[in-house]
One Martini backbone bead per residue (centre of mass of N, CA, C, O) as a GRO file, in nm:
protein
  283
    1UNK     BB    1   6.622  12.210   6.687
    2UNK     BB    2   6.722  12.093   6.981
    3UNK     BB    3   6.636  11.844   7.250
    4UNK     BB    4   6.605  11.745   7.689
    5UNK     BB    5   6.368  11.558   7.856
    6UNK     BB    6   6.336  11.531   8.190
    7UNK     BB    7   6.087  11.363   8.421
    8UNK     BB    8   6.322  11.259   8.645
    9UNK     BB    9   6.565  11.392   8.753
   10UNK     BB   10   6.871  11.353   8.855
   11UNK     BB   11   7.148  11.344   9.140
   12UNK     BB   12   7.460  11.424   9.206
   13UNK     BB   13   7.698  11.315   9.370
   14UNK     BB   14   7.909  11.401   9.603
   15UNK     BB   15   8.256  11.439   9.549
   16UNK     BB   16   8.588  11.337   9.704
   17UNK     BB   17   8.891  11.413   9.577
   18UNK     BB   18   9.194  11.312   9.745
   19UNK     BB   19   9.342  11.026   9.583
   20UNK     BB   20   9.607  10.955   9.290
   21UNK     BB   21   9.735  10.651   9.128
   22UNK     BB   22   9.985  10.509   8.903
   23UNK     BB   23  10.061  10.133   8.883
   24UNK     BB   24  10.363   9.928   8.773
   25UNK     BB   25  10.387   9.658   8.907
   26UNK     BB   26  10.582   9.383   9.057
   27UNK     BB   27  10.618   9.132   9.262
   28UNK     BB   28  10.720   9.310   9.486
   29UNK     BB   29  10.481   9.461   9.508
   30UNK     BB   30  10.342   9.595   9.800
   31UNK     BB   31  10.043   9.682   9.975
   32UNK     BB   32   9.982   9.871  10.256
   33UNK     BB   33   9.628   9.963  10.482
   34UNK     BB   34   9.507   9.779  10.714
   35UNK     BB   35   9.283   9.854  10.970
   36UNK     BB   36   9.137  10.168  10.921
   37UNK     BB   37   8.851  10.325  11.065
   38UNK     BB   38   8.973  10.651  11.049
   39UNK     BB   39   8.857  10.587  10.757
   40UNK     BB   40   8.704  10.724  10.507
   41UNK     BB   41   8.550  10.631  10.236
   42UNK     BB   42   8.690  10.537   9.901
   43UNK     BB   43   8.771  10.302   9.702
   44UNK     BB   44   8.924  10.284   9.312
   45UNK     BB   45   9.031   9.986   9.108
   46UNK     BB   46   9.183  10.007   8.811
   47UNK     BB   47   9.265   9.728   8.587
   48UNK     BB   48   9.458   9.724   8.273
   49UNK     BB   49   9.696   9.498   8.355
   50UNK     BB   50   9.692   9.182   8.473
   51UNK     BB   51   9.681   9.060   8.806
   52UNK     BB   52   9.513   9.125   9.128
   53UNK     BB   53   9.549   9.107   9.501
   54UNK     BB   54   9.278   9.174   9.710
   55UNK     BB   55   9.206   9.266  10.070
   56UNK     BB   56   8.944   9.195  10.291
   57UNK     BB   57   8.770   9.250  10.534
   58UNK     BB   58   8.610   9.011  10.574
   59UNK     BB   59   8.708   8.806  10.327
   60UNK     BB   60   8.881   8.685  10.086
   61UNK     BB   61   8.981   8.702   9.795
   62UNK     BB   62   9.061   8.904   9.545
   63UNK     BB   63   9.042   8.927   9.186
   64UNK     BB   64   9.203   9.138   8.924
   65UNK     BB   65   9.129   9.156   8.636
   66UNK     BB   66   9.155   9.263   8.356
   67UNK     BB   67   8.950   9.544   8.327
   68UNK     BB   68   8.870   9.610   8.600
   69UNK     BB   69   8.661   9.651   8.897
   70UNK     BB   70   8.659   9.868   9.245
   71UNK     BB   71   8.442   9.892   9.514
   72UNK     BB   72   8.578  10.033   9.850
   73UNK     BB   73   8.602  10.085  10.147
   74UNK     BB   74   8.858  10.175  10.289
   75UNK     BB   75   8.888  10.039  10.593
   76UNK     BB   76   8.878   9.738  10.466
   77UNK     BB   77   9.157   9.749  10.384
   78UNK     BB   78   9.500   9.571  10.370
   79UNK     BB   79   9.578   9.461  10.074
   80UNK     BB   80   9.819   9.447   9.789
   81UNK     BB   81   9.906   9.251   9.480
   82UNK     BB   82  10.055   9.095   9.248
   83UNK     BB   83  10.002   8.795   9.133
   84UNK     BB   84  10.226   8.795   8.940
   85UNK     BB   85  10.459   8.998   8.739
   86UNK     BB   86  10.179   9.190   8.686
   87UNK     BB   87  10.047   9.527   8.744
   88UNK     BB   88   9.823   9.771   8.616
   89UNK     BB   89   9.695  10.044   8.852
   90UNK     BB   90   9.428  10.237   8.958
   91UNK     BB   91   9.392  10.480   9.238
   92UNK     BB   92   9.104  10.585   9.431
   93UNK     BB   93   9.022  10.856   9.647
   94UNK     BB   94   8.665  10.899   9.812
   95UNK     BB   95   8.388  11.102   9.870
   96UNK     BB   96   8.057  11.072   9.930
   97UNK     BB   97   7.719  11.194   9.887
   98UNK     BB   98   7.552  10.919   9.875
   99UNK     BB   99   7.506  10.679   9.701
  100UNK     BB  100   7.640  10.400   9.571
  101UNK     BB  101   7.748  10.396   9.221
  102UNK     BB  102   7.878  10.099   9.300
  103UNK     BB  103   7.923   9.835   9.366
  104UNK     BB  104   8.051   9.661   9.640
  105UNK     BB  105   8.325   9.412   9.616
  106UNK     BB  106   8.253   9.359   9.299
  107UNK     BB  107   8.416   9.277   9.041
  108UNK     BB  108   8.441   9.395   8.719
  109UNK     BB  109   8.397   9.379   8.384
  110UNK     BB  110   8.529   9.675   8.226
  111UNK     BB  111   8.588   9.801   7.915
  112UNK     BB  112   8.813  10.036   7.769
  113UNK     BB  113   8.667  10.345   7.711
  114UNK     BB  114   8.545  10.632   7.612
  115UNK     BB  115   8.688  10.903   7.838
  116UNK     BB  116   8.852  10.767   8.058
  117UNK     BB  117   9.144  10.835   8.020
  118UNK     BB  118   9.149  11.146   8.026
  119UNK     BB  119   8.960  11.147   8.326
  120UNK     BB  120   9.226  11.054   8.460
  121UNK     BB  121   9.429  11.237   8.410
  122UNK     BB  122   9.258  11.481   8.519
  123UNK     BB  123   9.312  11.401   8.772
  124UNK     BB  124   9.573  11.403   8.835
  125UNK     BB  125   9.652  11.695   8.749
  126UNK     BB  126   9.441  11.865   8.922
  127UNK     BB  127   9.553  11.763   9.213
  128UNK     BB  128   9.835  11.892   9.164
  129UNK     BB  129   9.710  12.154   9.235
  130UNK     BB  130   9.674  12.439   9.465
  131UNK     BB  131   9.371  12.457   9.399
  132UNK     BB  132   9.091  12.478   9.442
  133UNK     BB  133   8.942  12.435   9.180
  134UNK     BB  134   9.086  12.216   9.042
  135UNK     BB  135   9.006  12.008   9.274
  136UNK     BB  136   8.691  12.030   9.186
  137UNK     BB  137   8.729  11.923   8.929
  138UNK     BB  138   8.861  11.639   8.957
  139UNK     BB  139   8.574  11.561   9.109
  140UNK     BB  140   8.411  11.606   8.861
  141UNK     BB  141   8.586  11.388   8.707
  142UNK     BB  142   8.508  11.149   8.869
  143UNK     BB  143   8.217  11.148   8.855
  144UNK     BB  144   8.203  11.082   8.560
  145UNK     BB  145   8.328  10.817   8.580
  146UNK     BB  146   8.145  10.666   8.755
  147UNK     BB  147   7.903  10.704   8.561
  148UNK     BB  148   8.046  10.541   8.319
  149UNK     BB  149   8.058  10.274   8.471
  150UNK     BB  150   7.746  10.250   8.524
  151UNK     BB  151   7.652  10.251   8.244
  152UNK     BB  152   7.855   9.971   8.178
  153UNK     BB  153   7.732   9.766   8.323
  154UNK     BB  154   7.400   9.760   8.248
  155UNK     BB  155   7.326   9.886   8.525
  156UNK     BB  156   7.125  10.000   8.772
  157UNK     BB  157   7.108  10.019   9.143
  158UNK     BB  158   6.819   9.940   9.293
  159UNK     BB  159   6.564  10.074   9.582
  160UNK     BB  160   6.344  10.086   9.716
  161UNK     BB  161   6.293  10.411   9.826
  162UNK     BB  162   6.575  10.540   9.682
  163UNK     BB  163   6.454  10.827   9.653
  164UNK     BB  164   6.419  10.901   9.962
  165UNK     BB  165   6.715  10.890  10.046
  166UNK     BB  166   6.823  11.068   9.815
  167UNK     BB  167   6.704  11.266   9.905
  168UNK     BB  168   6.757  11.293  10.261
  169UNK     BB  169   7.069  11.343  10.164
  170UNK     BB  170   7.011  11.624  10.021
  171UNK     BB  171   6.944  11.785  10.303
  172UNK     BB  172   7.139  11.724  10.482
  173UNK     BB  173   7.374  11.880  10.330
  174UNK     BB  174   7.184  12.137  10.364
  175UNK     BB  175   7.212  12.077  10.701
  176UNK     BB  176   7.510  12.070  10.893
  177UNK     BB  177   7.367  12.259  11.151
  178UNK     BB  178   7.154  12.028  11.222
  179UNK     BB  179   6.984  11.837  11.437
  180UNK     BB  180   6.874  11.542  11.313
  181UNK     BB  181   6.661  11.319  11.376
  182UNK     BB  182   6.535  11.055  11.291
  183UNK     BB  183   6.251  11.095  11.319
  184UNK     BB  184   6.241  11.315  11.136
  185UNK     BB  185   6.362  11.144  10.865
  186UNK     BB  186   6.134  10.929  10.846
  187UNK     BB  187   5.961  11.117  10.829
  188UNK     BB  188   6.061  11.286  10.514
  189UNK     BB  189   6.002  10.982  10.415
  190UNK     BB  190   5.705  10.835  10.548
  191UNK     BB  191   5.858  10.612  10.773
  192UNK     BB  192   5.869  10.436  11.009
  193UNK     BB  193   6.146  10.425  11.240
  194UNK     BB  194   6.202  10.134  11.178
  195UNK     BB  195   6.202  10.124  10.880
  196UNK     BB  196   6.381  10.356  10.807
  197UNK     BB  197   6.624  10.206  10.932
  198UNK     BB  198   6.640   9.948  10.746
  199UNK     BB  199   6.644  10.122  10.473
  200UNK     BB  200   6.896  10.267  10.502
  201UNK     BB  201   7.081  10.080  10.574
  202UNK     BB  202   7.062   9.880  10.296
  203UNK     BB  203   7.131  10.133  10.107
  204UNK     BB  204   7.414  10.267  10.297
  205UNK     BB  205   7.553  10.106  10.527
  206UNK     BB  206   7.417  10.256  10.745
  207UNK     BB  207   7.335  10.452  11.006
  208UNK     BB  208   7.174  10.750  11.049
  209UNK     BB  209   7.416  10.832  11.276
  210UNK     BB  210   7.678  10.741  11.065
  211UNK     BB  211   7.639  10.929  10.883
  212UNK     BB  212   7.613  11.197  10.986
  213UNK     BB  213   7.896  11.167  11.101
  214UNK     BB  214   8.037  11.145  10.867
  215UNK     BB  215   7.951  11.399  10.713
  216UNK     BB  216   8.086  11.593  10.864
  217UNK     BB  217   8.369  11.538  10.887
  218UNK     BB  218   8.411  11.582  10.624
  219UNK     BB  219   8.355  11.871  10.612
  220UNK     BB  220   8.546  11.946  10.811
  221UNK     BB  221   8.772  11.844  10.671
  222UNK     BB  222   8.773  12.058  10.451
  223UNK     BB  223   8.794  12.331  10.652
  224UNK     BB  224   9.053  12.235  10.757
  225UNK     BB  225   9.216  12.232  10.425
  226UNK     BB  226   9.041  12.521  10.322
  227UNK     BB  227   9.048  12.688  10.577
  228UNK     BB  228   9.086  12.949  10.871
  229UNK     BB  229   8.884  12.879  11.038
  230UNK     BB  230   8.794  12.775  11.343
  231UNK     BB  231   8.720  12.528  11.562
  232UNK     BB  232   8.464  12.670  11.681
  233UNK     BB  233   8.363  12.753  11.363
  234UNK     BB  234   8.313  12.470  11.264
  235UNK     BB  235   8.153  12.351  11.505
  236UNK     BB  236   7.874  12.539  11.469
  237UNK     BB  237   7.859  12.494  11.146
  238UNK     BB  238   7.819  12.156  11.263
  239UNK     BB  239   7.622  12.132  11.557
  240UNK     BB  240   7.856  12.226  11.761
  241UNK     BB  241   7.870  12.383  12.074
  242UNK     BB  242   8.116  12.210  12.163
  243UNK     BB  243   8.453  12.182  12.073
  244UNK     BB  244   8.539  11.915  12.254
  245UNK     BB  245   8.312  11.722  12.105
  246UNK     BB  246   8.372  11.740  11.822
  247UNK     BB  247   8.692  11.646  11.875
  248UNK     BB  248   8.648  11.401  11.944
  249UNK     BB  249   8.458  11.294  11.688
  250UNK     BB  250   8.698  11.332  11.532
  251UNK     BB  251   8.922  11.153  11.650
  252UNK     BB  252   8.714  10.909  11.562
  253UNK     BB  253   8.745  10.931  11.291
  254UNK     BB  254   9.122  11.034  11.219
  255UNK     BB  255   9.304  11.014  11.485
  256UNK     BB  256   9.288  11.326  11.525
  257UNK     BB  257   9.288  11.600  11.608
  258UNK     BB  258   9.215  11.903  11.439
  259UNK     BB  259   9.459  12.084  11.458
  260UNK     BB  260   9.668  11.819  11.357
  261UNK     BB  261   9.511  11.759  11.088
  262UNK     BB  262   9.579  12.052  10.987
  263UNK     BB  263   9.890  12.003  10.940
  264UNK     BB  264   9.940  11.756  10.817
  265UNK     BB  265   9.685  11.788  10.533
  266UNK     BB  266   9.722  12.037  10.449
  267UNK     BB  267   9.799  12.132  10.161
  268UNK     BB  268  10.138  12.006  10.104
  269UNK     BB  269  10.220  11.864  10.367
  270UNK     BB  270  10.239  11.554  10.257
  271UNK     BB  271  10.392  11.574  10.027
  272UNK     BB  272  10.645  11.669  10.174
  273UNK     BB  273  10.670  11.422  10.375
  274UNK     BB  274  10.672  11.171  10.133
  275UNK     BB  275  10.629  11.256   9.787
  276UNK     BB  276  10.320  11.095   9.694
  277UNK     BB  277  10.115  11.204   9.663
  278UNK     BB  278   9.952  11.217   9.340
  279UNK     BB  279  10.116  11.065   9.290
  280UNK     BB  280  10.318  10.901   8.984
  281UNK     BB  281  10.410  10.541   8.938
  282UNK     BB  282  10.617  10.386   8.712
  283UNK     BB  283  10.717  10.526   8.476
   0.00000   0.00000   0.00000
């Protein structure tokens, strides 16, 4: 008999992988995608061959070296494009609730081993079947990159209290039809409200008001792209019993009202558009 046993069991933080493409860029290759606040989520952009340079609000230029990873909020990118004459890199965009398992902002020389490669396979290919299981699995595979790719910086970015915000994340998402005040949040924690504003905001880099906005409206974006629920039923499943203030908040975060953002996004939708989604390039 073989068996392991933890004495102290991690929660995985639940992924949602919405965009993945692999390109081989030449000199002329430009990427660009502005500074747009009403887009949620992270981008990983792992490079293979060559070296690219990556543009982030507020920021200098970063370089991105062969073997390199980088891990950074969506909003935050404005371009990327290759340094010299090629550039080879895999682009993930996802939602997180949790921790951020990787640094923000920092390239990193992370040599590629055994799983990476399949795993990134495994996410394109899931991600362009148009089952939710599908869709689901892409996710757990990228969750698993996430992991891997942490165990090999070789070290685990831990904080302060971080045991208690990552326990009061998963409690958030398991009520996201409850209005909960930072008050009670901070009770959850043990911490007074003033010291639990503090660390909240330095775990997870936002106010705890902007998260909680964050992660519905998240959800939101799920039922509404994933679900035939009405806008009504989608608001009260959320915690907003008015739903034209839902919708105002939904359009503060997505650039679009509910609908529209439904009639756009809903899976195939996108695709049809512009014929790029999930779409592999430069093969």
């Amino acid at each position: 008999m073989d068996f392991s046993l933890s004495e102290r069991p991690v929660e995985m933080p639940s992924v949602f992988l919405s965009v993945v493409y692999f390109v081989r860029a030449d000199r002329t290759y430009h990427g660009q995608k502005g500074v747009d606040r009403s887009r949620t989520g992270y981008v990983v952009i792992r490079t293979l061959r060559g070296t690219g340079i990556l543009r982030l609000k507020d920021s200098p230029p970063l370089v991105l070296k062969e073997q390199s990873l980088i891990m950074v909020e969506y909003w935050k990118v404005i371009d990327y494009q290759p340094q010299a004459d090629s550039w080879d890199f895999w682009w993930f965009e996802f939602g997180l609730s949790g921790l951020a398992m990787l640094p923000l902002g920092q390239p990193t020389i992370i040599p590629e081993t055994s799983p990476e490669p399949s795993c990134r396979d495994q996410c394109m290919l899931l991600l362009r079947k148009p089952s939710a299981a599908a869709r689901m699995a892409a996710s757990a595979y990228m969750g698993l990159l996430l992991s891997h790719w942490m165990q090999n910086l070789g070290h685990e970015k831990t904080y302060l209290y971080g045991d208690r915000i990552s326990a009061l994340v998963h409690y958030l998402h398991q009520h996201t039809g409850e209005d909960i005040t930072v008050e009670q949040m901070a009770s959850l924690c043990g911490l007074s409200v003033r010291r639990f504003r503090d660390v909240f905001t330095r775990v997870m880099q936002c106010t705890p008001r902007q998260y909680v906005t964050r992660m519905k409206m998240e959800r939101a974006d799920f039922l509404l792209c994933n679900t035939a629920f009405s806008i009504s039923e989608i608001a009260q499943s959320l915690g907003y019993p008015d739903p034209f203030y839902f919708s105002r908040v939904f359009s503060q975060q997505y650039g679009l009202p509910p609908q529209q953002y439904r009639l756009r996004y809903t899976y195939g939708a996108e695709e049809a558009g512009n014929g790029q989604a999930g779409a592999q390039i430069g093969e």
